[in-house]
Residue, then its C-alpha position, 0 to 999 in steps of 0.5 A: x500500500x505504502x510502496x505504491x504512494x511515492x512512485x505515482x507522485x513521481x510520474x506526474x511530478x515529471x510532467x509538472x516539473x517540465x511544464x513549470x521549469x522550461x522554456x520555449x528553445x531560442x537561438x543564441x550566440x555561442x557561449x552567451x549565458x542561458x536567457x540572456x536577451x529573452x528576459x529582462x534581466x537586468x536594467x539600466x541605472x544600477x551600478x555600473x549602468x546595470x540594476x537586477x529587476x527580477x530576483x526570488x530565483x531558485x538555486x541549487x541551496x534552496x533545494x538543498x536547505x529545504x530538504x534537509x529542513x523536511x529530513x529533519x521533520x521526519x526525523x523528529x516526528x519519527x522519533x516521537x512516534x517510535x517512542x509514542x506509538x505502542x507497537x499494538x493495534x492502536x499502532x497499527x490504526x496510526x500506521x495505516x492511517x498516516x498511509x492513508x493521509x501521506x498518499x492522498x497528500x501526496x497525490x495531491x502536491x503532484x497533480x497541482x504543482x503545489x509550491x505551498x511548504x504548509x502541505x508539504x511540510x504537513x506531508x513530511x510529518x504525516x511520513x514522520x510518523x509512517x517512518x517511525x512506526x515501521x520502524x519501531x516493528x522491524x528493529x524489534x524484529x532484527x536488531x540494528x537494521x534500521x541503521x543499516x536502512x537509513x546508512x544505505x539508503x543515504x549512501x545510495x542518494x551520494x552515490x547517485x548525486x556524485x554520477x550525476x555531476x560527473x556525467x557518469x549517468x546522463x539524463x538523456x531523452x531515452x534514459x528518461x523514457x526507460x526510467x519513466x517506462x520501469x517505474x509505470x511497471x513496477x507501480x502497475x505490479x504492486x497495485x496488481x499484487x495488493x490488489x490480489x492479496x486483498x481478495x487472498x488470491x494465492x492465500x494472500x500472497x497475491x502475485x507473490x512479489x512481496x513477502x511479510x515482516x517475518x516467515x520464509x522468503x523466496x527468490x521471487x520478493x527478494x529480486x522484485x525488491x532489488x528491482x525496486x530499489x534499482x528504480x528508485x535510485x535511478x528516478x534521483x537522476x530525473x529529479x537532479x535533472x529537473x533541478x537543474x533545468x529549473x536553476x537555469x531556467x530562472x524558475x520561481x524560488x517557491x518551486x524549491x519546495x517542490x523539488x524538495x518534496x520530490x527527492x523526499x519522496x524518493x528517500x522514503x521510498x528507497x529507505x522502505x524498500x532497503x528495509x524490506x530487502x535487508x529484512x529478507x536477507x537476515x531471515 
């Protein structure tokens, strides 16, 4: 249930990002910087015979100042819930009820654009509390897994960052249409396969693509997991690339919050999907 949320956030963020950041292509002479002579960047009478009339531009540093600033409120927020949150039933009507908040907040930050950092911060505690619950239940049940989720997950997202500057991984039109075309099938497989364990298809295993917290473990969940973990990472790329694009189109400093939400998206999805696969690995 979970698992689905961020991954259809981020196909409709990659249509929005791209409407909101881009601009129609123009000609220029060769070395002259991005939208000089489209927009009026500067005007007579400042010093020097020159003045800046636009400002409130998004930088690599609003992106980076934001989400560390929404890592911080899942952090605490998960903290407080793992101490608060008994793991009990009571524990369990607040996880699938901040699973059920966090997805319809997140659909709705995609599918509007919203700029606004009130829901998005809203979403980042919402996912606070998710995190935290989840867990407080698998550190009970392997000890010191929970490090080594939030270790890797981090490691992964450097990782990614550092390919990404150093054009080891480029984000060229057919690499984001293989990123795009993975993500629409791993989402389709899970909605299938919660689909399925719903109505207890296969004695609720559904498609089998997922295994529980505890029991045996086949092939099948291990490699689905290392395939969604594959895709997460990638999808940094299209988010470092959308950043990009929007710095050097001159996009609105508001638009940091979304990129923000959009790579947080990401970590949280990567950090569950890490947890899970560590978690068939010490079975």
């Amino acid at each position: 249930m979970k698992s689905s949320n961020p991954v259809l956030g981020r196909l409709v963020e990659r249509s929005n990002q791209h409407a909101s950041f881009q601009r129609a292509p123009v000609q220029q002479p060769y070395g002259t910087p991005p939208g000089y002579g489209t927009t009026p960047d500067y005007a007579p009478g400042g010093p020097g015979g020159f003045a800046p009339t636009r400002t409130g531009r998004m930088t690599i540093d609003d992106v980076v100042v934001r989400t560390i600033g929404l890592l911080a409120i899942v952090g605490v927020v998960g903290a407080a819930s793992w101490v608060l949150v008994p793991p009990t039933t009571v524990g369990m009507t607040v996880l699938f009820g901040a699973a059920g908040i966090g997805l319809v907040l997140g659909l709705v930050i995609s599918f509007m654009g919203i700029t606004n950092p009130i829901p998005i911060v809203a979403y980042a505690a919402v996912e606070g509390v998710l995190v935290g619950v989840i867990s407080r239940v698998y550190e009970g049940l392997y000890d010191g897994i929970v490090l080594q989720a939030v270790s890797a997950t981090f490691g992964i997202f450097f990782g990614m960052a550092a390919l990404y500057k150093f054009r080891i991984i480029r984000a060229t039109p057919t690499f984001v249409k293989w990123v795009i075309g993975a993500l629409i099938g791993v989402v389709l497989l899970m909605i299938v396969n919660f689909a399925l364990a719903i109505f207890n298809v296969n004695d609720g295993a559904g498609l089998g693509l997922r295994a529980g917290a505890t029991g045996d473990v086949g092939w099948l969940p291990i490699v689905f997991s290392l395939v969604c973990i594959g895709v997460a990472s990638l999808t940094f790329i299209l988010d470092f690339k959308a950043i990009e694009d929007g710095v050097n189109a001159g996009a609105e400093q508001r638009y940091a919050w979304y990129a923000s939400f959009g790579i947080l998206v990401g970590l949280i999805w990567l950090y569950f999907e890490i947890l899970r696969f560590i978690s068939y690995l010490r079975r």
